[in-house]
MIKOL-17811 format. One line per 3 residues: number of its first residue (from 1); their letters; for each residue x, y, z of C-alpha. Coordinates in Angstrom, 2 decimals, always signed. Layout:
N
NUM = A = X,Y,Z  ...
# end
This chain:
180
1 = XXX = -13.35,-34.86,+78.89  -14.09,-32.24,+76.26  -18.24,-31.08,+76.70
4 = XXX = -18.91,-33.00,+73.44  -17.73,-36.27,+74.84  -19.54,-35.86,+78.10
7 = XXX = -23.18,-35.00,+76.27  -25.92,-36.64,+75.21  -26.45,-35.47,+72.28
10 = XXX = -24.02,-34.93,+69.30  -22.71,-31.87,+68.80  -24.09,-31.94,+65.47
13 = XXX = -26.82,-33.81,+64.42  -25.60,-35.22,+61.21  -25.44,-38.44,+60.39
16 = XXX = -22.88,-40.27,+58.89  -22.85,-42.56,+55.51  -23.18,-46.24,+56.15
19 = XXX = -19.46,-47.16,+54.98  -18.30,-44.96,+57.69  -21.14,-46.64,+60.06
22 = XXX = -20.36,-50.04,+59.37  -16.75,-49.32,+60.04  -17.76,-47.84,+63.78
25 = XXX = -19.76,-51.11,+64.16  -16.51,-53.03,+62.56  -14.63,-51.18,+65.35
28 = XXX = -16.93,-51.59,+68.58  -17.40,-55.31,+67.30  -13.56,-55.90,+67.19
31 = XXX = -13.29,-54.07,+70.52  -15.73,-56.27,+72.02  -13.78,-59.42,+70.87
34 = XXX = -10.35,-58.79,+71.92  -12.01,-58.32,+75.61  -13.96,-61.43,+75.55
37 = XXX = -10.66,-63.13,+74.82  -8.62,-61.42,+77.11  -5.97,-59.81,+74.46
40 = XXX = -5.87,-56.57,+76.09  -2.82,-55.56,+74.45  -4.08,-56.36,+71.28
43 = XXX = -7.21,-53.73,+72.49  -4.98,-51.60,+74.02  -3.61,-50.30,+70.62
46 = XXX = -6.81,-49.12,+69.62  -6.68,-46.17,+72.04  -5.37,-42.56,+71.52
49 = XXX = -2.77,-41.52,+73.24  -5.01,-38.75,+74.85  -7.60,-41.11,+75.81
52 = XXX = -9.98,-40.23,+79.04  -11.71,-42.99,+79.70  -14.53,-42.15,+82.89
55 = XXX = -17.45,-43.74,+84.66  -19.52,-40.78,+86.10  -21.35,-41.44,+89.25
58 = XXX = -25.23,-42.25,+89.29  -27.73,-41.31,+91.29  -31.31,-41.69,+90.81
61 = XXX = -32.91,-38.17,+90.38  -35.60,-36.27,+89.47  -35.87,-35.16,+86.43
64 = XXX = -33.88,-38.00,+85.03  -31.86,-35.90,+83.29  -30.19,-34.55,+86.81
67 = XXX = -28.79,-38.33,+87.78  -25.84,-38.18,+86.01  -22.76,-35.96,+88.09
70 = XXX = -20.35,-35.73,+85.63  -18.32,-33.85,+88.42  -17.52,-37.28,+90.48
73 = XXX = -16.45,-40.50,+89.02  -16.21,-44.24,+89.73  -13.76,-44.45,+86.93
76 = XXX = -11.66,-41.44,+85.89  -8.48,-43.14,+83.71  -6.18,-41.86,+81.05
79 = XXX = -4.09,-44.23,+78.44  -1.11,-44.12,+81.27  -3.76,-45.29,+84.45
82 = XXX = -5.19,-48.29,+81.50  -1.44,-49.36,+80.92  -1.22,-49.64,+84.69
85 = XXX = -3.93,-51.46,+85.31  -3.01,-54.14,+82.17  -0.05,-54.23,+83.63
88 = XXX = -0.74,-54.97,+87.53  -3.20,-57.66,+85.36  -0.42,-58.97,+84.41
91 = XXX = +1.33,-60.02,+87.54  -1.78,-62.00,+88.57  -1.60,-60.21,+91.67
94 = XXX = -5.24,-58.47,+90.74  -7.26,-60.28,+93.17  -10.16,-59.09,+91.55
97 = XXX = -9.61,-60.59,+88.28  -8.03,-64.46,+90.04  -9.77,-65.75,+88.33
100 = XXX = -9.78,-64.14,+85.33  -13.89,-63.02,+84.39  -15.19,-64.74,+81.46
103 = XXX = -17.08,-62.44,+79.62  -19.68,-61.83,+76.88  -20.01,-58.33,+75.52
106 = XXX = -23.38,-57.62,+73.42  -22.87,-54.15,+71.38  -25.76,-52.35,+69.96
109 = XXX = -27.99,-49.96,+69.34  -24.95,-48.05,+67.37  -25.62,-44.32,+66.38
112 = XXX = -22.58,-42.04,+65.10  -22.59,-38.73,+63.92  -19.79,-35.93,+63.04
115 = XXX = -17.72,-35.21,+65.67  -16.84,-31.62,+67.09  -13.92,-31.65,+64.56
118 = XXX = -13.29,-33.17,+60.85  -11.21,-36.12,+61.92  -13.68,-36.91,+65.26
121 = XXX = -16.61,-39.40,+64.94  -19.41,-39.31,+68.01  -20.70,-42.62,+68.64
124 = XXX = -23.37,-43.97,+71.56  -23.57,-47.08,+71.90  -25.41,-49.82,+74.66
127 = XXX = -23.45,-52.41,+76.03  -24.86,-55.41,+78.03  -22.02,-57.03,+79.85
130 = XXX = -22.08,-61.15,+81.09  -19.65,-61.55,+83.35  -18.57,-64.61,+85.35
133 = XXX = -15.73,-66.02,+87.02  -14.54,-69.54,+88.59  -16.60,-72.13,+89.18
136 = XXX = -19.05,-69.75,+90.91  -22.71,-69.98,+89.22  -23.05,-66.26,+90.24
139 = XXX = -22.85,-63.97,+87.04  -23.19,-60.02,+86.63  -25.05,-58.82,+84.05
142 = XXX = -24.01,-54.89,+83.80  -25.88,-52.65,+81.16  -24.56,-49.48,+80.54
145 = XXX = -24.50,-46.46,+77.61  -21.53,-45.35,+76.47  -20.30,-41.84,+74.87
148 = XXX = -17.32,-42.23,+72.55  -15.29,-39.68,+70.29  -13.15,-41.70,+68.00
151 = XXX = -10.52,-40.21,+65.53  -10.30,-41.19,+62.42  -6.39,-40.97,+60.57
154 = XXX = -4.94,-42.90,+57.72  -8.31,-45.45,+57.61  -8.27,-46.20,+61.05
157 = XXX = -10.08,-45.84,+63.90  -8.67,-45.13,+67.59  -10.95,-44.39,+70.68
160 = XXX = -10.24,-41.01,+72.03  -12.84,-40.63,+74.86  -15.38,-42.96,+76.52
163 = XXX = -17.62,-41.85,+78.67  -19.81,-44.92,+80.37  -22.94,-44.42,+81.99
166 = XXX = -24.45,-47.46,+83.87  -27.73,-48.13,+83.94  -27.86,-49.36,+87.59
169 = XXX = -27.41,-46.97,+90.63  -25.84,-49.34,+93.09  -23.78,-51.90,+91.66
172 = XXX = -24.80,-55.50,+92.38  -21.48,-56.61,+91.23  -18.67,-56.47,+93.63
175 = XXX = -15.85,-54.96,+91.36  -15.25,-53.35,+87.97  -12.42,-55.21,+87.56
178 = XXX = -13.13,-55.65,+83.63  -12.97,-52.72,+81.03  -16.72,-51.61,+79.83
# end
């Protein structure tokens, strides 16, 4: 992950018009839906083919600026590990997704600036996850921020980097079987 996809803060500070915002939003809204319905192909051809997509461990710290180590990982995947996983999905021989999760993704809080390079795009976003499976009354709710480059080519979008940090330290869920 490049050091503009893993900061806080865009690597410049410029804003972007609000036909290329509302396309971002277009994008993270579309995202969102082909999850919730389980089309992961479908969402799967919205990546780059140099994707990272990581999860950097979480620790609570002081100053809160230290409790992010983006030098160990819960999640460290590429476009190849993501096809791997859809496909072991597939076989319905994930034991952590039998039965599959219904969930609810709620996107917002949207900011996106120039990337790092003409064609790049550096969006944060929050995501509040539902998540529930079976007949179990048990649900997950997972909040989390996430850091995304996305290129833009030929009036399309495609997610190059996504860096997710979770709000919680310890996971009350038992798996992160679904895609944040």
């Amino acid at each position: 992950m490049t050091a503009q996809a893993a900061s806080h803060t865009p690597a410049n500070d410029t804003a972007v018009d609000g036909n290329v915002h509302a396309a971002v939003c277009r994008f993270l809204a579309t995202e969102a839906r082909l999850l919730d319905e389980g089309r992961e192909e479908d969402w799967f051809e919205l990546l780059a083919d140099d994707l990272l997509y990581a999860i950097p461990i979480r620790q609570a710290a002081e100053p809160r600026s230290a409790e992010v180590d983006r030098k160990a990982f819960r999640l460290r995947d590429t476009k190849a590990d993501i096809r791997m996983r859809l496909n072991r999905l597939a076989t319905n021989h994930a034991y952590s997704e039998v039965p599959p999760s219904r969930t609810m993704r709620l996107v917002g809080s949207v900011t996106v600036h120039t990337g790092p390079a003409p064609d790049l795009l550096q969006v944060s976003s929050a995501l509040l996850l539902y998540r529930q499976r079976g007949i179990d009354p048990h649900f997950d709710l997972i909040p989390c921020r996430r850091n995304d480059i996305l290129r833009r080519s030929e009036g399309n979008l495609t997610l190059v980097s996504r860096e997710v940090i979770l709000t919680e330290t310890s996971l009350a869920t038992p798996n992160l079987g679904v895609l944040l």
